[in-house]
C-alpha positions in Angstrom: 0.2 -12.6 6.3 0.2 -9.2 4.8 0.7 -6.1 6.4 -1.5 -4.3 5.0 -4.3 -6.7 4.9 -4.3 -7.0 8.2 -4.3 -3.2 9.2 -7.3 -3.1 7.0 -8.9 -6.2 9.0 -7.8 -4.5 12.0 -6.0 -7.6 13.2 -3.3 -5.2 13.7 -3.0 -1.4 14.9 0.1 -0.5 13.1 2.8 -2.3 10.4 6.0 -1.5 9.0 6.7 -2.3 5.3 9.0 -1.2 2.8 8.3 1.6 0.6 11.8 1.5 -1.4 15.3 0.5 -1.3 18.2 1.8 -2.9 18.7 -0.5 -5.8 15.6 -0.5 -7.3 13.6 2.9 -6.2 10.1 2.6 -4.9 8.8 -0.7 -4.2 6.1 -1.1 -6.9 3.8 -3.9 -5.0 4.0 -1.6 -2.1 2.6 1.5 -3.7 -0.4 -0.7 -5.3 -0.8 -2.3 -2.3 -1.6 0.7 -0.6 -4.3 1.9 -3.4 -6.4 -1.4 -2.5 -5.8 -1.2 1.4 -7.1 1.7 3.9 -4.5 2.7 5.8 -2.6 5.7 7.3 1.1 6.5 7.0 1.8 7.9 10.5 5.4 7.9 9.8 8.6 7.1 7.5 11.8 6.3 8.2 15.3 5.0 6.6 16.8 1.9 7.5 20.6 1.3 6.6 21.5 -2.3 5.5 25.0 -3.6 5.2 25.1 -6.8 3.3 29.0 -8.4 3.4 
C-alpha cells in the first residue's frame, strides 16, 4: 500500500514518508510521487538512524 495513494483515496487521514536521507539527498520517487498525489504537508521532521 502506498502512502500517498491512499491519502489521496482517503483510506487514510495522514502518512508519514521519507522525503530524504543523508546518503543520497532527497528521495527522488518521493518528490514525483507527490506531483501525481493530492496531499498536504502539515509537517516535517528529522529522524536519526543508527545502523551498527
Amino acid at each position: 500500500m502506498n502512502v500517498l495513494n491512499s491519502l489521496s483515496d482517503k483510506k487514510i487521514d495522514v502518512g508519514i514518508f521519507a522525503m530524504e536521507n543523508a546518503q543520497g539527498g532527497v528521495v527522488i520517487e518521493s518528490v514525483e510521487a507527490l506531483a501525481e498525489n493530492k496531499c498536504k504537508i502539515v509537517d516535517m521532521f528529522y529522524v536519526e538512524i543508527s545502523q551498527n
